[in-house]
PDB file of N, CA, C and O in Angstrom, chain B, residues numbered from 101:
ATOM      1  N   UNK B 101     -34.876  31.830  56.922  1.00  0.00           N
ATOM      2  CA  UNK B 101     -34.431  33.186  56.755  1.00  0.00           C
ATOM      3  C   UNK B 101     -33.039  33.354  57.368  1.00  0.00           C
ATOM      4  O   UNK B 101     -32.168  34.032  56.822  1.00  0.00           O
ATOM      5  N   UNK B 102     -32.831  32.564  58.782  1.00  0.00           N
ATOM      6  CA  UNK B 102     -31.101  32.435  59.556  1.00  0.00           C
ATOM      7  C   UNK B 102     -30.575  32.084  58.378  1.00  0.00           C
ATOM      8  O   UNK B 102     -29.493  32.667  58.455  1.00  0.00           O
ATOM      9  N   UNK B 103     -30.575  31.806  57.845  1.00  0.00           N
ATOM     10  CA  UNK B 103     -29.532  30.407  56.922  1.00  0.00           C
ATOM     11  C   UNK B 103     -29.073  31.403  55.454  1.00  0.00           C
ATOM     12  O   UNK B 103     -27.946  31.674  55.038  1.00  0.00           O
ATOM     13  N   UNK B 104     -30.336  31.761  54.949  1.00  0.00           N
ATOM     14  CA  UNK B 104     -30.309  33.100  53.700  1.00  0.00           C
ATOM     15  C   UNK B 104     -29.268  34.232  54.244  1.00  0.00           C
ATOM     16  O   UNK B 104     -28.366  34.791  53.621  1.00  0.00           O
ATOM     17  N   UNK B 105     -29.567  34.351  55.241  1.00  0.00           N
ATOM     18  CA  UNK B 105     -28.838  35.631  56.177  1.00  0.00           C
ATOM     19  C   UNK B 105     -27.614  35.539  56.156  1.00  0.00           C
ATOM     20  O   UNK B 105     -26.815  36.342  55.675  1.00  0.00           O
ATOM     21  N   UNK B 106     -27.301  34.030  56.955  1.00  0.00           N
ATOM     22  CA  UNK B 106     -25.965  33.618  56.835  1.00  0.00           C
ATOM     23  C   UNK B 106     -25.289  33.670  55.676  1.00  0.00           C
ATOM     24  O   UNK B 106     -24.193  34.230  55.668  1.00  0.00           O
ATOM     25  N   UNK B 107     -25.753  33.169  54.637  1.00  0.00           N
ATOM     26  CA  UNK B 107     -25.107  32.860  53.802  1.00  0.00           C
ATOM     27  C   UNK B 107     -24.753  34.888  52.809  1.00  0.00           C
ATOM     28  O   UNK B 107     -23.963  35.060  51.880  1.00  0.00           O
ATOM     29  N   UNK B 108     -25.375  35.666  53.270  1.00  0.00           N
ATOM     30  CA  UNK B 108     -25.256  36.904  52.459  1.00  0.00           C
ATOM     31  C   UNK B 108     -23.884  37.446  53.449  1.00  0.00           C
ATOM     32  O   UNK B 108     -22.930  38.050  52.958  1.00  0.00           O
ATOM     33  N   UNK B 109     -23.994  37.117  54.852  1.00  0.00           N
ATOM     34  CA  UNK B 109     -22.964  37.872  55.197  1.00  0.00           C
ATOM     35  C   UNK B 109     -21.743  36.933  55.168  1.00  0.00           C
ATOM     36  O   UNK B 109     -20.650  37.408  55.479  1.00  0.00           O
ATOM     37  N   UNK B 110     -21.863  35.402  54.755  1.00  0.00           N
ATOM     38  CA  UNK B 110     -20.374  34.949  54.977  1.00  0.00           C
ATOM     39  C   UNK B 110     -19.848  35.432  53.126  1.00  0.00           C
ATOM     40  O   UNK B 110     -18.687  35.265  52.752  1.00  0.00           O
ATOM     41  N   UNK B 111     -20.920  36.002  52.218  1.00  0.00           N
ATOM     42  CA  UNK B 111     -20.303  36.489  50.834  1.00  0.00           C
ATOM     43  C   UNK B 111     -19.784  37.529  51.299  1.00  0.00           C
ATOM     44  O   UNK B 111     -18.575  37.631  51.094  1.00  0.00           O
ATOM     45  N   UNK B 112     -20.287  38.363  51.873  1.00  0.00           N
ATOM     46  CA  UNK B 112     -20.225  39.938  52.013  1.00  0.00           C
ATOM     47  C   UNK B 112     -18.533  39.880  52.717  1.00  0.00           C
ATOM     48  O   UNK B 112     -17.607  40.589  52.324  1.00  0.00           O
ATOM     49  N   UNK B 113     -18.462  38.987  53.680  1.00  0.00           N
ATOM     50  CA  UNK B 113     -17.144  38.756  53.853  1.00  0.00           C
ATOM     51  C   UNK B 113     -16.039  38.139  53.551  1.00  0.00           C
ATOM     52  O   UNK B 113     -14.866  38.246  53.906  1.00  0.00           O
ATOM     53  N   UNK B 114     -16.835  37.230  52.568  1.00  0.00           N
ATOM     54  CA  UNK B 114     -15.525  36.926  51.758  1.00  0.00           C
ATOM     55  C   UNK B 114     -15.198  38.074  51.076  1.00  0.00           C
ATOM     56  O   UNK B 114     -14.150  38.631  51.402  1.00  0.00           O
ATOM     57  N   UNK B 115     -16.221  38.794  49.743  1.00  0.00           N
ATOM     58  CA  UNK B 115     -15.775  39.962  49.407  1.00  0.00           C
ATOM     59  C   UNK B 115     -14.965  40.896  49.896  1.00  0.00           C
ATOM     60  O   UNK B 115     -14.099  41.460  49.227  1.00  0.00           O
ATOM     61  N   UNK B 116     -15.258  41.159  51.373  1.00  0.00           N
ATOM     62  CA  UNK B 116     -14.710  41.965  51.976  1.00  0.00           C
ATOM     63  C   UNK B 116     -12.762  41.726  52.295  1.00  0.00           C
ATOM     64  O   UNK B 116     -11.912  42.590  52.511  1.00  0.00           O
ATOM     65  N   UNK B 117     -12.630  40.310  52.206  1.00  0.00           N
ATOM     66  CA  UNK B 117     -11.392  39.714  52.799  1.00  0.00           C
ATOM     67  C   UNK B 117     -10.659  39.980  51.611  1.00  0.00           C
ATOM     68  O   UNK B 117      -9.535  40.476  51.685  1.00  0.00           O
ATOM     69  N   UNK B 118     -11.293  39.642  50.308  1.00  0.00           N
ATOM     70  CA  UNK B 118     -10.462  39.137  49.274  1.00  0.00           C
ATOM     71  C   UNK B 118     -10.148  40.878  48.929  1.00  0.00           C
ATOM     72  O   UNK B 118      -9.098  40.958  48.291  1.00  0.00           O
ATOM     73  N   UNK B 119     -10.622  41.921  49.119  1.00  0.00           N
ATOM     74  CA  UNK B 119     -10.658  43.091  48.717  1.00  0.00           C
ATOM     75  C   UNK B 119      -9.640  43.833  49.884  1.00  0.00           C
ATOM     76  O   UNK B 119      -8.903  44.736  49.487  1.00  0.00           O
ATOM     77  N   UNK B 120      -9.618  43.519  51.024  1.00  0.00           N
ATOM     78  CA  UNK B 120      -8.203  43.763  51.969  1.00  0.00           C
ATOM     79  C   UNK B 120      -7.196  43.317  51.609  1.00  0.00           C
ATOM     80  O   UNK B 120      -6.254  44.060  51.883  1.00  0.00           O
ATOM     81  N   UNK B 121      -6.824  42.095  50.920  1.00  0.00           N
ATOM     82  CA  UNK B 121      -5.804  41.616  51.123  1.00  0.00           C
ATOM     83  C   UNK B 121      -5.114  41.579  49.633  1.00  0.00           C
ATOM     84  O   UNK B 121      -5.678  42.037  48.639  1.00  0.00           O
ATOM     85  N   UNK B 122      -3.733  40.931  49.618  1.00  0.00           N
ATOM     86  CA  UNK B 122      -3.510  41.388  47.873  1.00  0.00           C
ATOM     87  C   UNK B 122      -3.727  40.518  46.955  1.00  0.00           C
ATOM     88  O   UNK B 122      -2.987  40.241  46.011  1.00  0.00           O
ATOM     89  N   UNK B 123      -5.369  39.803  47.378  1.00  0.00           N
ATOM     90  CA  UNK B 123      -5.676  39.104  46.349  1.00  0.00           C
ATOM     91  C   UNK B 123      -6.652  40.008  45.890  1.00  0.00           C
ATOM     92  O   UNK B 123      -7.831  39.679  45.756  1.00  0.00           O
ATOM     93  N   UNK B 124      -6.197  41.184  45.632  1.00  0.00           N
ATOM     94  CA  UNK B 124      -7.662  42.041  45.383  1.00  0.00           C
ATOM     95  C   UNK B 124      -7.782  42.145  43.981  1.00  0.00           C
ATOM     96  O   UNK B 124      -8.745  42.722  43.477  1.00  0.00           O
ATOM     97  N   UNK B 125      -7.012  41.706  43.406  1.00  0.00           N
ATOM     98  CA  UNK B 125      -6.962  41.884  41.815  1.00  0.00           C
ATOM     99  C   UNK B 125      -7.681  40.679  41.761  1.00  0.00           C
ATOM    100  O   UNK B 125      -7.760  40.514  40.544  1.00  0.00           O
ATOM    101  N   UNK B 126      -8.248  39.743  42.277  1.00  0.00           N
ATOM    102  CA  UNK B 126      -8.777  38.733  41.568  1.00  0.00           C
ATOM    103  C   UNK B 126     -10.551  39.333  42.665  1.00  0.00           C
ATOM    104  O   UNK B 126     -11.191  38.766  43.550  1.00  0.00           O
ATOM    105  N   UNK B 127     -10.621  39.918  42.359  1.00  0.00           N
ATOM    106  CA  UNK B 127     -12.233  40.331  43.390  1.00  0.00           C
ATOM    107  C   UNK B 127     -13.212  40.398  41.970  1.00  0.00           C
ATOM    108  O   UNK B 127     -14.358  39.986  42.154  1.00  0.00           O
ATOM    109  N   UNK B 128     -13.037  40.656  41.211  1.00  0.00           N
ATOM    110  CA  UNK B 128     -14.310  40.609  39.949  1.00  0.00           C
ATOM    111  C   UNK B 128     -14.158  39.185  39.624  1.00  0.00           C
ATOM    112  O   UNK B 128     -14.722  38.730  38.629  1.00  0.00           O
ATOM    113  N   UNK B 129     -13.453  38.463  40.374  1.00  0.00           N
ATOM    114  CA  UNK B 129     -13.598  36.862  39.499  1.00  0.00           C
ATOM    115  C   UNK B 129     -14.263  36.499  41.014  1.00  0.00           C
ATOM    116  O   UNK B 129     -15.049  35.583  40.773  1.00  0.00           O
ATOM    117  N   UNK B 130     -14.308  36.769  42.340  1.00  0.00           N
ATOM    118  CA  UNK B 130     -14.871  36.432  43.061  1.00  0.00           C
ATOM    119  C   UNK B 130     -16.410  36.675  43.324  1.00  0.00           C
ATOM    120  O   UNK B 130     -17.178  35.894  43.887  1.00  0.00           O
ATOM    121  N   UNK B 131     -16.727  38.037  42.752  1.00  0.00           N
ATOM    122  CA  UNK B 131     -17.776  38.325  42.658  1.00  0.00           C
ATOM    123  C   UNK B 131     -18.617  38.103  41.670  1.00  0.00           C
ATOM    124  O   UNK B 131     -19.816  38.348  41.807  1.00  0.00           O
ATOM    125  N   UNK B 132     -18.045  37.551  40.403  1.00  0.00           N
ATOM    126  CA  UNK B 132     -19.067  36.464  39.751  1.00  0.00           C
ATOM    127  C   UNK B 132     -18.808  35.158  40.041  1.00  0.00           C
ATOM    128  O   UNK B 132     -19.092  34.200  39.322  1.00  0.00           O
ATOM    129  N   UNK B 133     -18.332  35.130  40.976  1.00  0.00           N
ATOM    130  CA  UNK B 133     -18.684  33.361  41.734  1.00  0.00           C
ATOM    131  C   UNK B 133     -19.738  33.581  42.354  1.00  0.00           C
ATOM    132  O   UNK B 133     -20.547  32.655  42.415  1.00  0.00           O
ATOM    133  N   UNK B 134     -20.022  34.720  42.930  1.00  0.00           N
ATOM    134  CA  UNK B 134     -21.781  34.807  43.604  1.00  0.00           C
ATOM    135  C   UNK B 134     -22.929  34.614  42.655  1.00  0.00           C
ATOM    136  O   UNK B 134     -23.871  34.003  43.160  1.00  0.00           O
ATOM    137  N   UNK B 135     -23.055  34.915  41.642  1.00  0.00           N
ATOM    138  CA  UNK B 135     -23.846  34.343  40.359  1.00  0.00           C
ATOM    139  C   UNK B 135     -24.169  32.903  40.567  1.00  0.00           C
ATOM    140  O   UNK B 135     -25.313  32.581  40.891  1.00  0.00           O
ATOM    141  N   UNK B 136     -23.133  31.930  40.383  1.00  0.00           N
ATOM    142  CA  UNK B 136     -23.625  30.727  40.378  1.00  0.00           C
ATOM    143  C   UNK B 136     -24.065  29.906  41.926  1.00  0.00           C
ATOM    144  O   UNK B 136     -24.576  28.823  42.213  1.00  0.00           O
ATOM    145  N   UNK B 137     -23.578  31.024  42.646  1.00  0.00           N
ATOM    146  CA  UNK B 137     -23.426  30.633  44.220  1.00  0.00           C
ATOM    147  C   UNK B 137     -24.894  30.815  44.712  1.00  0.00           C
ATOM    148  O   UNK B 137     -25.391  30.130  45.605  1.00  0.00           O
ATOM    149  N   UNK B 138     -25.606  31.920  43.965  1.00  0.00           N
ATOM    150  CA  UNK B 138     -27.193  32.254  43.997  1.00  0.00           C
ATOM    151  C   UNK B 138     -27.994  31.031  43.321  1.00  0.00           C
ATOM    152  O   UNK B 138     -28.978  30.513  43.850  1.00  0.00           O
ATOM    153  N   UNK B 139     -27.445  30.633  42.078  1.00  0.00           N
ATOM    154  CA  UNK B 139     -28.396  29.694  41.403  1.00  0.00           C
ATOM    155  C   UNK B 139     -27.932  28.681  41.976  1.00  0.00           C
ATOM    156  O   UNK B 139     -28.738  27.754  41.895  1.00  0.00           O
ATOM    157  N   UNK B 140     -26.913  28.383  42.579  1.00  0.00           N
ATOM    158  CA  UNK B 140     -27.453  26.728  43.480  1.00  0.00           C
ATOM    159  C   UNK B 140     -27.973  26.608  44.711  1.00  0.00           C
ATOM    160  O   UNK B 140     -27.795  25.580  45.366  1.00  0.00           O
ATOM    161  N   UNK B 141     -28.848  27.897  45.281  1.00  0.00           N
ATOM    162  CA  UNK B 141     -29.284  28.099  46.569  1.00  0.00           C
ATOM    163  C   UNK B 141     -30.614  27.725  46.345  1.00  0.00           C
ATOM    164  O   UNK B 141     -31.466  27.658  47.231  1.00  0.00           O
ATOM    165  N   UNK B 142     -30.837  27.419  44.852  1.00  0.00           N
ATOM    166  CA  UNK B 142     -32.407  26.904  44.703  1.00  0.00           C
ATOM    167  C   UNK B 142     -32.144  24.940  45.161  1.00  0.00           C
ATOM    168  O   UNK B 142     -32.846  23.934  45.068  1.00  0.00           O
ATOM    169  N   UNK B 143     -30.843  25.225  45.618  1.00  0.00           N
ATOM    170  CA  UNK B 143     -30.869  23.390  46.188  1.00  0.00           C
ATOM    171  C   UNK B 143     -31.298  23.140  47.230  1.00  0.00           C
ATOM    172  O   UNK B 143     -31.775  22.094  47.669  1.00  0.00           O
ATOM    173  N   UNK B 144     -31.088  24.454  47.833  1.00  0.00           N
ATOM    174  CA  UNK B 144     -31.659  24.716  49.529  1.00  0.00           C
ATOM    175  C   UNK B 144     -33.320  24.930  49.719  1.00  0.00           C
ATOM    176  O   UNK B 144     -34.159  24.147  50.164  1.00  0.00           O
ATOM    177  N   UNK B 145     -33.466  26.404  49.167  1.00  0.00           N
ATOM    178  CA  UNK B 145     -34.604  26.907  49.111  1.00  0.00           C
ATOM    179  C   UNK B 145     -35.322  26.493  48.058  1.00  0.00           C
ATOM    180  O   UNK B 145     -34.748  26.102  47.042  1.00  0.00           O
ATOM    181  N   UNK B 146     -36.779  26.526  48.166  1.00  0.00           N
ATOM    182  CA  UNK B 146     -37.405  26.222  47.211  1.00  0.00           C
ATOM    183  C   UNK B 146     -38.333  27.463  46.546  1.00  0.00           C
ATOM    184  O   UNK B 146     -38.938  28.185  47.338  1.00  0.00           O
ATOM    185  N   UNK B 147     -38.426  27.665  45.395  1.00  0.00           N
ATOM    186  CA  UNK B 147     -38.843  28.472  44.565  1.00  0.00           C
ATOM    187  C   UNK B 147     -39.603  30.150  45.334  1.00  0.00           C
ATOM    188  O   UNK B 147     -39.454  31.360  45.164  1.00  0.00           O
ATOM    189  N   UNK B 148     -40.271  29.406  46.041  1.00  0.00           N
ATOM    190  CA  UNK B 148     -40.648  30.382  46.437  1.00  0.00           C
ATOM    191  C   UNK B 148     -40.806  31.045  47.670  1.00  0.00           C
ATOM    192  O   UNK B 148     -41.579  31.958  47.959  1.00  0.00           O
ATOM    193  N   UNK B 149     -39.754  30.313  48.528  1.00  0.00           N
ATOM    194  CA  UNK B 149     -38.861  31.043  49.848  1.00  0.00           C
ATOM    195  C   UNK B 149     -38.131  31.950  48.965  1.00  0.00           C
ATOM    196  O   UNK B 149     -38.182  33.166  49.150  1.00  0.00           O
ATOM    197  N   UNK B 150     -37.326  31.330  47.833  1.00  0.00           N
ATOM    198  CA  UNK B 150     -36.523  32.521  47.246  1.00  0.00           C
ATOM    199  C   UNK B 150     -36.889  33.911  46.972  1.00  0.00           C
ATOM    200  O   UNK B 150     -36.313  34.970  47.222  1.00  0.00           O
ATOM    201  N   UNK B 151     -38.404  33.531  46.180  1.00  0.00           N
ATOM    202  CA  UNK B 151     -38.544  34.494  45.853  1.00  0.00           C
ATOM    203  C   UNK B 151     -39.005  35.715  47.050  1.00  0.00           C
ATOM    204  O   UNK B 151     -38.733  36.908  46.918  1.00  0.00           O
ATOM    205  N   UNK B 152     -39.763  35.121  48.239  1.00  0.00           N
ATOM    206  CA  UNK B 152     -39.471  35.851  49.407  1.00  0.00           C
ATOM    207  C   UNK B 152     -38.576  36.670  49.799  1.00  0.00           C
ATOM    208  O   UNK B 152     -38.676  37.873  50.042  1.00  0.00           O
ATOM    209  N   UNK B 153     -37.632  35.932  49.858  1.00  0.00           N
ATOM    210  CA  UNK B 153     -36.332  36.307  50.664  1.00  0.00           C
ATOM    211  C   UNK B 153     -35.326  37.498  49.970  1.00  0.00           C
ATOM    212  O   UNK B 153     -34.460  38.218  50.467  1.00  0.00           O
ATOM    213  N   UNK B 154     -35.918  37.343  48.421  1.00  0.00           N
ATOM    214  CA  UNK B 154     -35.411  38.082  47.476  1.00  0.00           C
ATOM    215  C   UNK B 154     -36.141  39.183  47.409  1.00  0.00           C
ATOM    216  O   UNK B 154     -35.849  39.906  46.457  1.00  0.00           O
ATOM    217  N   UNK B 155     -37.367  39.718  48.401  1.00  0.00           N
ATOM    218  CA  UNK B 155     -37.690  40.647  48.012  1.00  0.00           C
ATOM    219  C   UNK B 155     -38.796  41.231  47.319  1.00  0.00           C
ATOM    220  O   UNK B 155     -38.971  40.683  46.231  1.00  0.00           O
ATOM    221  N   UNK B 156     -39.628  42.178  47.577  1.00  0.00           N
ATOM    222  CA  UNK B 156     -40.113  42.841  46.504  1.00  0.00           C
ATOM    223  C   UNK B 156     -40.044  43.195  45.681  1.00  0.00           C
ATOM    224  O   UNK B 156     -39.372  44.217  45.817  1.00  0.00           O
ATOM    225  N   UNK B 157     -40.417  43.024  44.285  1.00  0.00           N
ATOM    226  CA  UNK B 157     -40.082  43.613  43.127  1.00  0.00           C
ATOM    227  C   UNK B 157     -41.690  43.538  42.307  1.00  0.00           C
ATOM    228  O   UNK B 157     -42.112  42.828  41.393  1.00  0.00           O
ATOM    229  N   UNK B 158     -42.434  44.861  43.301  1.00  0.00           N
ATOM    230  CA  UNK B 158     -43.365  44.735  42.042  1.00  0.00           C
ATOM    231  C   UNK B 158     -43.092  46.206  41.108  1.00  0.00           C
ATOM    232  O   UNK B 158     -42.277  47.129  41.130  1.00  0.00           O
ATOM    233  N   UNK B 159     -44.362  45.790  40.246  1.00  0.00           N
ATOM    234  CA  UNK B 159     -44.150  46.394  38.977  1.00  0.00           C
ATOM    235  C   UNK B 159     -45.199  47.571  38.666  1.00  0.00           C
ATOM    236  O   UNK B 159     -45.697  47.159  37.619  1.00  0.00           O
ATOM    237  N   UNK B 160     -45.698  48.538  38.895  1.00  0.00           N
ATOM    238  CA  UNK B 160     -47.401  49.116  39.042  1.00  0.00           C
ATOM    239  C   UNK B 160     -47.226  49.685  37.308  1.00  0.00           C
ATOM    240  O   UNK B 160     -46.267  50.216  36.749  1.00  0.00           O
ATOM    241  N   UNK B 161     -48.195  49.417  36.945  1.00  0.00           N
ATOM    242  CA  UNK B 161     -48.446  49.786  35.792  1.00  0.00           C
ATOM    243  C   UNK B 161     -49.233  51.105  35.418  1.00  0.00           C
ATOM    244  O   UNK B 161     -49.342  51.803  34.410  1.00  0.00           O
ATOM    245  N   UNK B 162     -49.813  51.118  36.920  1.00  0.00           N
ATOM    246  CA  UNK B 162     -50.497  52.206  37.224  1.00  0.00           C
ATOM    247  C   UNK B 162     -49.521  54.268  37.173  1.00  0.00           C
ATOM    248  O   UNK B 162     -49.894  55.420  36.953  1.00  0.00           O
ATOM    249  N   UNK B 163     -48.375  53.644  37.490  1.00  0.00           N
ATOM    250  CA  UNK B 163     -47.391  54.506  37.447  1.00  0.00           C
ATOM    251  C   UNK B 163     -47.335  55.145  36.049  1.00  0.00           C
ATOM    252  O   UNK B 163     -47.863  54.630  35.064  1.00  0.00           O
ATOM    253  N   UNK B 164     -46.560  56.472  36.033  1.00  0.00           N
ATOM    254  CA  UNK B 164     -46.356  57.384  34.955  1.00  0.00           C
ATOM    255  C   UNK B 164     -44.950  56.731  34.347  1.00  0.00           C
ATOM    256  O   UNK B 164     -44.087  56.462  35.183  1.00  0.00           O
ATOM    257  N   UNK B 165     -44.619  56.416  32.725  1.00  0.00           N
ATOM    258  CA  UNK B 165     -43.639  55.846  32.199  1.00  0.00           C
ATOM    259  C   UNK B 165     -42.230  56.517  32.763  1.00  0.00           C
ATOM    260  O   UNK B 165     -42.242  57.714  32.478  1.00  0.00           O
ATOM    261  N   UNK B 166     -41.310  56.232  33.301  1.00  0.00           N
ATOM    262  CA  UNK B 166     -40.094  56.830  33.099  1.00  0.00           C
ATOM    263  C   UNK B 166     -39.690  57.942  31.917  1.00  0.00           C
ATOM    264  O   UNK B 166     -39.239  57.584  30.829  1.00  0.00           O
ATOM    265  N   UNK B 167     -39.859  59.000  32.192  1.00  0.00           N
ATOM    266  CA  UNK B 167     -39.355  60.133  31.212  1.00  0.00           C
ATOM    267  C   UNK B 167     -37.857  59.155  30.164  1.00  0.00           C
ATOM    268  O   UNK B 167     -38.010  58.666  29.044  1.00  0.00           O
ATOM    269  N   UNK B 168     -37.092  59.145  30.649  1.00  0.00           N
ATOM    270  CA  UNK B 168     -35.536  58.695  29.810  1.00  0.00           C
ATOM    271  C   UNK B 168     -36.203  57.349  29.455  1.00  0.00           C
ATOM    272  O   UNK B 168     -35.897  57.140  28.281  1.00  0.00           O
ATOM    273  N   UNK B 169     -36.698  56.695  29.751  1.00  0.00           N
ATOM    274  CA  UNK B 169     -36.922  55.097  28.661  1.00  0.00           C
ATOM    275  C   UNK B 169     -37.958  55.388  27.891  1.00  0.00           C
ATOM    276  O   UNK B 169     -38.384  54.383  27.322  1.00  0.00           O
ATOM    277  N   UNK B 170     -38.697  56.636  27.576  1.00  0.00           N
ATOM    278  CA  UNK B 170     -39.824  57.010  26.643  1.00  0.00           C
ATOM    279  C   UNK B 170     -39.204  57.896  25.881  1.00  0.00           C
ATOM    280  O   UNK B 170     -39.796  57.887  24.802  1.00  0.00           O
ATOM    281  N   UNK B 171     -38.074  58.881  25.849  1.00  0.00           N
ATOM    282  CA  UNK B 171     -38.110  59.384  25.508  1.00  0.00           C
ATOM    283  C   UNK B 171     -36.892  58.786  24.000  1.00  0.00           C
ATOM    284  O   UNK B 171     -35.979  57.960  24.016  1.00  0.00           O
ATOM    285  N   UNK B 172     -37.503  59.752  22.739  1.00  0.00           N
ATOM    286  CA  UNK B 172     -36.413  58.901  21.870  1.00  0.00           C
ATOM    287  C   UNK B 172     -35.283  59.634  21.459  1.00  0.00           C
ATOM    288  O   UNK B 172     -34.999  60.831  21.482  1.00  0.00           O
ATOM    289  N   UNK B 173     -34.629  58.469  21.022  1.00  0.00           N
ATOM    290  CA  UNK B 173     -32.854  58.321  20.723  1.00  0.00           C
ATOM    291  C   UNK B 173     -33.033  59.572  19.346  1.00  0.00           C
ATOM    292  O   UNK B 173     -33.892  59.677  18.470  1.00  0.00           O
ATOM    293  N   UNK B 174     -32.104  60.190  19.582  1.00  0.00           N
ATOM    294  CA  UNK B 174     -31.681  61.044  18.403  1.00  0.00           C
ATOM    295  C   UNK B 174     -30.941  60.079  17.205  1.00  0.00           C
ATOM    296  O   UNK B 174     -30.262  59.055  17.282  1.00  0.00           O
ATOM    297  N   UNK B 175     -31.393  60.886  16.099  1.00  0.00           N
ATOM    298  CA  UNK B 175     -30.336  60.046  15.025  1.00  0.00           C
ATOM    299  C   UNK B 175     -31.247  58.900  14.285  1.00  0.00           C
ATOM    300  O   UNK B 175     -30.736  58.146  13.457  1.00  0.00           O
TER     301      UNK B 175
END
């Protein structure tokens, strides 16, 4: 979990550096370098530390549908 940690805040600060300084025009090309920077962390972690570390994401079905994704498109 140190190591996951580490690695979110040394992005968070690169982001942060490249966005101070006047390389800031290149910050959307830095921030999809975190994309591939995530999918090779499955070299580290294995499947399902990730999915740990990544969080909750459940789904209840039990829940009432979202009004706006039920409701339909005009036209």
């Amino acid at each position: 979990m140190h190591l996951f940690t580490f690695v979110q805040i040394f992005c968070l600060s690169v982001l942060w550096i490249v966005k101070s300084t006047k390389a800031s025009l290149a910050f959307p090309f830095f921030l999809l370098l975190m994309i591939p920077l995530r999918a090779q962390m499955k070299r580290v972690f294995t499947p399902v530390e990730l999915r740990a570390l990544d969080g909750d994401q459940v789904i209840d079905d039990d829940d009432e549908p979202d009004f706006y994704a039920e409701a339909p498109l005009p036209g």
